[in-house]
C-alpha positions as CSV (number, residue, x, y, z in Angstrom):
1,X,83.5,99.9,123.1
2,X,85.2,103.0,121.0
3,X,82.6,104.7,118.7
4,X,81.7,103.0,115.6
5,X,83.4,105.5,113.5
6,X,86.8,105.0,115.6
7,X,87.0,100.9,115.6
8,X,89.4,99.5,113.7
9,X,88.7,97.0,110.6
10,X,89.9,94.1,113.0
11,X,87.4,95.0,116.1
12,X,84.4,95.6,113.8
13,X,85.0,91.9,112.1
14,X,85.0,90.3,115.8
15,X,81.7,92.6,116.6
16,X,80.2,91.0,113.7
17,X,80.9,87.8,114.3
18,X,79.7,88.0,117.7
19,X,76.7,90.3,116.8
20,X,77.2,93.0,118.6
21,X,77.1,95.3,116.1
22,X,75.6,94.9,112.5
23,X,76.9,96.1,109.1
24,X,74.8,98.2,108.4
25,X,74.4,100.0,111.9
26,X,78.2,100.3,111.4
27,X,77.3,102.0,107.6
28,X,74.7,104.3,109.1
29,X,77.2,105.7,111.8
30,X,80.3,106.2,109.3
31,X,78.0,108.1,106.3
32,X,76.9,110.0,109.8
33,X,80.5,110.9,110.4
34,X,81.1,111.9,106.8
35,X,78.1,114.3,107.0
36,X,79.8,115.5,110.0
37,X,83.3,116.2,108.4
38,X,83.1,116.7,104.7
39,X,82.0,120.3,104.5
40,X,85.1,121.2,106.0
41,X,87.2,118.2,104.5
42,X,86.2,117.7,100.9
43,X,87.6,114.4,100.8
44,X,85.0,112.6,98.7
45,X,84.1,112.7,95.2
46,X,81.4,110.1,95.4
47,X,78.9,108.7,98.1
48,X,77.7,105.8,97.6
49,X,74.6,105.9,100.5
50,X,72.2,103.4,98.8
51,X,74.6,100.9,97.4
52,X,76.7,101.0,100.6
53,X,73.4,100.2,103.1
54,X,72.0,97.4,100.7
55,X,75.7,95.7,100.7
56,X,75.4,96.3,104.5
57,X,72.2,94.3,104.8
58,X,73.1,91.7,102.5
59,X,76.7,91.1,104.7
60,X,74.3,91.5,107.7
61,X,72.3,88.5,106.5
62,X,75.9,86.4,105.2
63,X,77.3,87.0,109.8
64,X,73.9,85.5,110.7
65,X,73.9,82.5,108.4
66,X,77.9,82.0,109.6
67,X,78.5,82.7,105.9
68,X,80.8,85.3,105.9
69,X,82.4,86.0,102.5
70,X,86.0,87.0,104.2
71,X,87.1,88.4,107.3
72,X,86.2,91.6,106.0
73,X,82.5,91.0,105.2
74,X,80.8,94.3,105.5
75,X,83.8,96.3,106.9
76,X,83.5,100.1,105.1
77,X,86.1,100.7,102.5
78,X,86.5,104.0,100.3
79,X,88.8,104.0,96.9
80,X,90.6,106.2,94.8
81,X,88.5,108.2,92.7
82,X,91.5,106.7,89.9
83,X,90.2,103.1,91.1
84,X,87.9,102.3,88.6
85,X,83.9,101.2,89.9
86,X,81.7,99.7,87.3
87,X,79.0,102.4,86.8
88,X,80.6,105.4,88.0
89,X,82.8,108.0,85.9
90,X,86.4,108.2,86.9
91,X,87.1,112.1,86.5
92,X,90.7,111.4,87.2
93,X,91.2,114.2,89.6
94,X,90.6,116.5,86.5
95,X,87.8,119.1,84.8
96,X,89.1,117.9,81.2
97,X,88.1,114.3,81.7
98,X,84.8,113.2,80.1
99,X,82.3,111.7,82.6
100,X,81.6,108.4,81.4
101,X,80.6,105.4,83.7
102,X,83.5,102.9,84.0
103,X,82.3,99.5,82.3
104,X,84.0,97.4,85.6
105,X,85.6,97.4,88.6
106,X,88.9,97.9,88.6
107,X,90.8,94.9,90.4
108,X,91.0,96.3,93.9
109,X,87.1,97.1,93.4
110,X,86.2,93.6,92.3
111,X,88.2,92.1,95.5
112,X,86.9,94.4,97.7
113,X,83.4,93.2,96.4
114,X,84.2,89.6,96.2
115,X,84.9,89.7,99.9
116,X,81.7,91.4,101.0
117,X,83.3,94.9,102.2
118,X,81.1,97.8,102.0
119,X,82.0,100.6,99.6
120,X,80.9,103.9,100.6
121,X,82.2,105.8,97.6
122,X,85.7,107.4,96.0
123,X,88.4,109.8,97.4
124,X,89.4,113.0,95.5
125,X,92.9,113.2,93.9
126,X,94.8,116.3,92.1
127,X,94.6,116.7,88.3
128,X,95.7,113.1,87.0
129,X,97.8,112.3,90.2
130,X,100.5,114.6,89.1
131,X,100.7,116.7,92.0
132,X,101.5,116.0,96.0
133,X,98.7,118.0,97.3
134,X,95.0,118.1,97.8
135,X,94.2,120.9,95.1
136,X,92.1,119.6,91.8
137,X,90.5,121.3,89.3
138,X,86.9,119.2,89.7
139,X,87.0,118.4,93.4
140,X,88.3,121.8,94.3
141,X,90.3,121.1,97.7
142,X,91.0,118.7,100.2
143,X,92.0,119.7,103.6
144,X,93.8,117.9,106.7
145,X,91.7,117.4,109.2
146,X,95.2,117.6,112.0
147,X,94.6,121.3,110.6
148,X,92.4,122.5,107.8
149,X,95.3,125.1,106.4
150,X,97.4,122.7,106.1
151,X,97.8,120.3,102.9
152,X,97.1,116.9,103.0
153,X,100.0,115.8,100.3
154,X,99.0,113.6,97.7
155,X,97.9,112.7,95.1
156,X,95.5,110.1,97.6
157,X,94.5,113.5,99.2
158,X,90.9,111.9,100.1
159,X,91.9,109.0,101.2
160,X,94.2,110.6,103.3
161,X,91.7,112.9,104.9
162,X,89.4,110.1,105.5
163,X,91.2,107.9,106.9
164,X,92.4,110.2,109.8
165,X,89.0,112.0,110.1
166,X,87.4,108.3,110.3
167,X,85.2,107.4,107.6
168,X,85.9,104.2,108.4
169,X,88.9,102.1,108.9
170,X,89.8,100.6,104.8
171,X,91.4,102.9,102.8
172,X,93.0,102.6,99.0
173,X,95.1,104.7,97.3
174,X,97.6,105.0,94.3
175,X,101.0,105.5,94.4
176,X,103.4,106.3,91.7
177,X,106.3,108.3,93.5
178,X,104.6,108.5,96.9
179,X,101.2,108.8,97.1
180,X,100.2,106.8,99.6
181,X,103.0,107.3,101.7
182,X,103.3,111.3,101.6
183,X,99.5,112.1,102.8
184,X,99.9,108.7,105.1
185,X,102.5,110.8,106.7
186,X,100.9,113.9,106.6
187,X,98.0,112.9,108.0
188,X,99.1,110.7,110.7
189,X,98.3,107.0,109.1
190,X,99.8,104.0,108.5
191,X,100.3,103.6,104.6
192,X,101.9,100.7,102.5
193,X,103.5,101.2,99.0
194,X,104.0,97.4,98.3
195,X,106.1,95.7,95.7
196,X,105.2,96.2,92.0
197,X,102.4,93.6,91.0
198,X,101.6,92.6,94.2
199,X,98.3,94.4,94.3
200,X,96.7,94.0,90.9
201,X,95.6,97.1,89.5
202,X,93.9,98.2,85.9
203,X,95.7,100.0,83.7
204,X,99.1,99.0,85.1
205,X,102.0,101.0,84.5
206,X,105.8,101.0,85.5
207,X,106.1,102.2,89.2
208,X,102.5,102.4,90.1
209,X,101.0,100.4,92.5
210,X,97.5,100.3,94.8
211,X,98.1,100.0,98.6
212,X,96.0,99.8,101.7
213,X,95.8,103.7,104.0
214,X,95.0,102.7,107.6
215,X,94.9,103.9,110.9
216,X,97.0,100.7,112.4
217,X,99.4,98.6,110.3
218,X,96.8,95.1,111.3
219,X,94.1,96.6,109.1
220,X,96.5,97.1,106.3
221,X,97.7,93.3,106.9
222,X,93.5,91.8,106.7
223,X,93.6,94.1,103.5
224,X,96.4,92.7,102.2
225,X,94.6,89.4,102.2
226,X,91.9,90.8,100.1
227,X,93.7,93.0,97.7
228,X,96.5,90.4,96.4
229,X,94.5,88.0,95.2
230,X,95.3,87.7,91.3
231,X,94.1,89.4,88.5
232,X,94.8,88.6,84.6
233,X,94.3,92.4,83.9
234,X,97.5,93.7,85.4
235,X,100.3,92.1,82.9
236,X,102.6,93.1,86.6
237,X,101.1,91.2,88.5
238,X,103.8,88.7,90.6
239,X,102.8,85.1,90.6
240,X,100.0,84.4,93.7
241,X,101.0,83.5,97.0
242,X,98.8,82.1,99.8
243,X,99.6,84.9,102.5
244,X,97.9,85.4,105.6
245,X,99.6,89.0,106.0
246,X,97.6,89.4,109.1
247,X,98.8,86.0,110.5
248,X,101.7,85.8,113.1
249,X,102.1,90.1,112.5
250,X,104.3,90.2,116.3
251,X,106.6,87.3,114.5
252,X,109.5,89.1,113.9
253,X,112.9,89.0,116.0
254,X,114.4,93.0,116.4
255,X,117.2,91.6,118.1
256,X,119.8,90.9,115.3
257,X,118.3,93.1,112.5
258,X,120.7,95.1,110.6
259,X,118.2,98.1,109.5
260,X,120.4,101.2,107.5
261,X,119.7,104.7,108.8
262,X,119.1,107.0,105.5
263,X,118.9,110.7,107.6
264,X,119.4,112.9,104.7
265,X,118.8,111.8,100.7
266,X,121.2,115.0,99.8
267,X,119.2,116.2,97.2
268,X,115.7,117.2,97.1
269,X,114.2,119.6,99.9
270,X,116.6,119.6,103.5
271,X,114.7,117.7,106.3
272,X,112.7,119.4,108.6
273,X,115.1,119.4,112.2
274,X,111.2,117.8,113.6
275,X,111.5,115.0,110.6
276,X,115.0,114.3,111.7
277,X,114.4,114.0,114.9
278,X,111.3,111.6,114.5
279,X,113.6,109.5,112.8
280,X,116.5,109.5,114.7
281,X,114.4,109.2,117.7
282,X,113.0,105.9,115.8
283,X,116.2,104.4,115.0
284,X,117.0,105.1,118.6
285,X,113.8,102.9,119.6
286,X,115.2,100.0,117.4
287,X,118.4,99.9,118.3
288,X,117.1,99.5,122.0
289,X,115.1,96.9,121.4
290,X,117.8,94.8,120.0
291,X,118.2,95.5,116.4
292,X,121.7,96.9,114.6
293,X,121.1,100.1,113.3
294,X,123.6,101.5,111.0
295,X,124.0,105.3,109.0
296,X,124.1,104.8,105.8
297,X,124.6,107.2,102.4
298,X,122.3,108.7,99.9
299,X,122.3,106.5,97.2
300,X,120.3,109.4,94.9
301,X,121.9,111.7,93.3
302,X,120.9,115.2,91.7
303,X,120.8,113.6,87.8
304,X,118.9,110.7,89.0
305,X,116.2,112.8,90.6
306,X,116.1,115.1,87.9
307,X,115.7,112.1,85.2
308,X,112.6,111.2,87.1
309,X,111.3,114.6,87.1
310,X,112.2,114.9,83.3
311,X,110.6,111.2,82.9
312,X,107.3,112.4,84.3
313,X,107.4,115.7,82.9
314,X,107.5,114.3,79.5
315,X,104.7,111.7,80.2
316,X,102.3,114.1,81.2
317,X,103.4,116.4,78.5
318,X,102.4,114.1,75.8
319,X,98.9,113.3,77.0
320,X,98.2,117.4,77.7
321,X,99.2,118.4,74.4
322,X,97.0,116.0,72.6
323,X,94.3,117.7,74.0
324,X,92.5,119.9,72.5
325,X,92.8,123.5,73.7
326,X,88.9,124.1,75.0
327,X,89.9,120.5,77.1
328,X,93.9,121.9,78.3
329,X,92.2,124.9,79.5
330,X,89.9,123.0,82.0
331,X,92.9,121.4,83.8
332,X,94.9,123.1,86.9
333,X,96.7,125.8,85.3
334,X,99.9,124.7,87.7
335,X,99.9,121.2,86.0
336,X,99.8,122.4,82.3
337,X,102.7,124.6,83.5
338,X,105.0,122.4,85.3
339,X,104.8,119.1,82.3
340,X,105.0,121.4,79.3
341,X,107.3,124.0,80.3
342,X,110.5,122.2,78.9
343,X,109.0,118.7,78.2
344,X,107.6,120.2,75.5
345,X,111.0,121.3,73.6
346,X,112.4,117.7,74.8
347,X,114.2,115.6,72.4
348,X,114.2,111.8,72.0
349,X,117.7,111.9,73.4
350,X,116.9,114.1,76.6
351,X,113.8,111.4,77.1
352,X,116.2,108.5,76.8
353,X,118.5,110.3,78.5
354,X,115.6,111.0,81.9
355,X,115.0,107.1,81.4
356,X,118.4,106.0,82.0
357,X,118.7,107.9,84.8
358,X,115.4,106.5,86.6
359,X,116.7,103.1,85.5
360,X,120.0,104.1,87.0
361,X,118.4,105.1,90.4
362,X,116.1,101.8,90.2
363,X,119.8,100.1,90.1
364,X,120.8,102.1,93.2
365,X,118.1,101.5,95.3
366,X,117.6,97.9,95.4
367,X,121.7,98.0,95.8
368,X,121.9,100.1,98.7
369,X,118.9,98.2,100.5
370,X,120.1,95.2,99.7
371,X,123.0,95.6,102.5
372,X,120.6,95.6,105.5
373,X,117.8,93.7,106.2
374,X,115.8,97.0,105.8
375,X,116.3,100.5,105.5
376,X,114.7,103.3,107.9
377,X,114.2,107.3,106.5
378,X,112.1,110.1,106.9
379,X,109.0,109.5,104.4
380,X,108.7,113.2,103.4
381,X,111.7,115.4,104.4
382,X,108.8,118.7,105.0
383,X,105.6,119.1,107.6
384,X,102.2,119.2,106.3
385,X,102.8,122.8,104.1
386,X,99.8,125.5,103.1
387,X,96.3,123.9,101.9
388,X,95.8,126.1,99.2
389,X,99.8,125.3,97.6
390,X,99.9,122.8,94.2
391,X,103.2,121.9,96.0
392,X,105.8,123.3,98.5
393,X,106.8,126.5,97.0
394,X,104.5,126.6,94.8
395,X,106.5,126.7,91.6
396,X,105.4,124.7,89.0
397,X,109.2,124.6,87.6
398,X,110.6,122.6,90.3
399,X,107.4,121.0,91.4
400,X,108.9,117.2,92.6
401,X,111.4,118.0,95.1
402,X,109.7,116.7,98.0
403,X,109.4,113.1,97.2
404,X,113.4,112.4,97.7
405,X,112.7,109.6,99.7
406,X,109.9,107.9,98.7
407,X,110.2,108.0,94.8
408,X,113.4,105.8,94.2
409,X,111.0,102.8,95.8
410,X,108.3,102.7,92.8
411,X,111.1,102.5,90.5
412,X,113.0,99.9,92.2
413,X,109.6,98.0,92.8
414,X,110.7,97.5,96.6
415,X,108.2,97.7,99.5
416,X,107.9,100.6,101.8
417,X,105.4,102.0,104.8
418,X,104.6,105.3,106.5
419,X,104.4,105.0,110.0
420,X,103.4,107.4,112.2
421,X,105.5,107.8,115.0
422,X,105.0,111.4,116.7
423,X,103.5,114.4,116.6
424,X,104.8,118.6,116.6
425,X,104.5,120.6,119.3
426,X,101.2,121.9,117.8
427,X,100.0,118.9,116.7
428,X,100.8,117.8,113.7
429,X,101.9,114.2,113.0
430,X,105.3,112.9,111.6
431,X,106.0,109.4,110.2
432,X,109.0,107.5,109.5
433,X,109.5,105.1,106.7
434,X,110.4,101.5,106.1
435,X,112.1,99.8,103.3
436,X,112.2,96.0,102.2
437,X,113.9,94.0,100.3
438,X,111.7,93.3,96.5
439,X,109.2,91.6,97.3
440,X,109.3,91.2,101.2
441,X,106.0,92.8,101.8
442,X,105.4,90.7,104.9
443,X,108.5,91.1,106.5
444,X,107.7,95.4,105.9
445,X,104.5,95.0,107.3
446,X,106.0,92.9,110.2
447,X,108.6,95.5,111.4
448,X,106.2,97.9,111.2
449,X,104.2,96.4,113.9
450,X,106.7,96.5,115.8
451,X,107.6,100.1,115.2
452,X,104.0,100.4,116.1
453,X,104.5,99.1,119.3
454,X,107.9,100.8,120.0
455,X,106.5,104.4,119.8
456,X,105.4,106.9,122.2
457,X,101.7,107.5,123.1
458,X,99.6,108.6,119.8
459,X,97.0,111.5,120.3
460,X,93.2,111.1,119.8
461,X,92.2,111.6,115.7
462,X,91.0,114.9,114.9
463,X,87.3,116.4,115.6
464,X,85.6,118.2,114.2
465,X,84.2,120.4,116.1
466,X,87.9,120.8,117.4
467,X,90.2,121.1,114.4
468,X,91.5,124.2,114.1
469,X,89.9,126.4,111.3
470,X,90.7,127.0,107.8
């Protein structure tokens, strides 16, 4: 048997239900990794010790009766610090957010509850999610654990880091223009954006959805099952389906697929030649295996990603400057910077103007998908960069660059999954990503299985008493 820390969501379920291992034994041993890790990590803003070991005995007691609550009953999970838990305060990734204790769970809380998995606390983020890094001005920062100087994107920074460092297999983040994805890549997981409403979350909000960060694409599936279940809260939220995500996962048929090949977006930062290659090298994988896989051109152009830049800009803008002062000043100096810099001389026109072109690119993406059965692309076109940087380069005037290829997909409410498929010559991992038609969350998860199974051999998750130092 793998150590406790290493098994996945799916082994630990059949060890409970054949009582080889208990819930709570598995609890003890992941908080014990934690301790091991999080000095040099920081990936958690909350631990959740207590809570997490009387959940743990109380799933414990469910497996024994034959009462399980869900596949899933007493499997450790960690959120997003953004995911609301009744009781807690949701800083928001920020100093200028006032610590109150949430009044409920937020829905991917509740059905993480509701089906008896074991929360062991909340992930840091950046400064409101605004940023593609690990850097915050209330958790400080969150390193990779492939290599601590090196970032671990974001903003699902912690979940990120935990889910490669092993505190347990169940990971949830946020993403709004690729935060699940980018540190999924970065850190060497597997890590579904799905379509718009298809995870409930609370407050909803165009383009941002809640999705599973895993170490294998089957443990995103059995958290699919949880997570979808319907919630009243999110006004988004597509009608209910009766999926078993997990069920028949090897069922697609390669041979026949027509997948595009999206090599270079065109605008945004160049890709890497080690990205390229990964995905070339991935495409090259498919092809053999019997699907039709055909190069295909950026459908982004340099006004559309500049509207969404503008768009978000302008949105942060507002909140910051109806703070006051005493509060702006306790936020990352790099975020005030980059969203009032020009947002704050915008006009109504030049925010209309942003607006049409997301709505423009929304219109372009689901159009230039909707050719192939899916699409294949790098998921960020840059390695993991510098730990300490808000963003590549560092310049708060041209801070978005780097999420090219992932963006256009919360906009067009389309699903799309990081997989990792190889590493750098000095270790560091690289994913490719997948694209579905709206809605086709299954079939996404199902070809990336079989990517999964397609790629080279993956190497062991970081140590840490091995990872190379800060």
């Amino acid at each position: 048997m793998s150590e406790i820390h290493h098994m996945s969501a799916a082994e630990l379920s059949a060890a409970f239900r054949t009582k080889s291992l208990s819930p709570r034994e598995v609890a003890s041993a992941v908080f014990d990794r934690i301790a091991r890790w999080e000095p040099k990590l920081n990936a958690m803003y909350l631990l959740e010790r207590g809570a997490a070991l009387a959940a743990a005995g109380a799933s414990e007691t469910r497996w024994r009766a034959g009462e399980p609550l869900s596949a899933l009953d007493g499997v450790p999970i960690t959120l997003k610090e953004n995911i609301y838990t009744q009781g807690h305060p949701s800083a928001l990734g920020t100093a200028a957010t006032e610590l109150v204790p949430r009044a409920a769970d937020a829905p991917p809380a509740a059905r993480a509850r509701e089906a008896g998995l074991v929360l062991l606390g909340k992930t840091t983020m950046p400064d409101f999610g605004m940023l593609s890094s690990g850097l915050s001005s209330i958790h400080g920062l969150t390193r990779n654990p492939w290599r601590l100087d090196r970032n671990t994107s974001g903003s699902s920074s912690g979940a990120g880091a935990a889910g490669a460092a092993g505190y347990g297999p169940l990971h949830v983040g946020t993403d709004i223009g690729g935060s699940v994805r980018l540190p999924a890549t970065h850190c060497g997981l597997f890590g579904l954006k799905p379509s718009l409403g298809r995870i409930p979350i609370d407050p909803p909000y165009m383009g941002r959805v809640a999705g599973p960060m895993t170490r294998s694409v089957e443990d995103a599936a059995l958290l699919m099952n949880v997570l979808t279940r319907p919630d009243a809260r999110d006004f988004m939220n597509l009608p209910w389906q009766d999926i078993d995500y997990a069920h028949e996962l090897d069922a697609i048929e390669l041979r026949g697929l027509r997948i595009g090949l999206l090599e270079q977006m065109g605008v945004g930062l160049p890709v890497h030649p080690a990205v390229a290659a990964a995905t070339r090298d991935a495409a090259r994988a498919l092809e053999a295996a019997g699907a039709t896989v055909e190069p295909m051109e950026s459908f982004l152009t340099a006004d559309m990603l500049e509207g969404m830049q503008k768009f978000f800009e302008a949105r942060s803008c507002r909140d910051v400057l109806a703070m006051t002062p005493p509060v702006r000043a306790r936020i990352l100096p790099f975020v005030v910077e980059w969203c009032t810099w020009r947002a704050a001389q915008f006009s109504g026109d030049e925010v209309i103007g942003a607006y049409a072109q997301v709505v423009a690119m929304r219109e372009a993406a689901v159009r230039a998908v909707g050719r192939f059965d899916f699409v294949l692309s790098p998921t960020s076109p840059i390695l993991p960069y510098e730990a300490q940087s808000a963003c590549p380069g560092d310049d708060p005037h041209n801070a978005l660059p780097h999420i090219a290829f992932t963006v256009a997909y919360n906009m067009s409410e389309q699903p799309a999954a990081s997989v990792n498929w190889s590493f750098t010559d000095d270790g560091l991992p690289v994913g490719v990503q997948l694209i579905g038609q709206r809605f086709d969350d299954r079939g996404v998860l199902r070809l990336a299985r079989a990517l999964e199974g397609l790629r080279g051999a993956q190497r062991a998750w970081p140590e840490p008493e091995t990872v190379a130092r800060a």
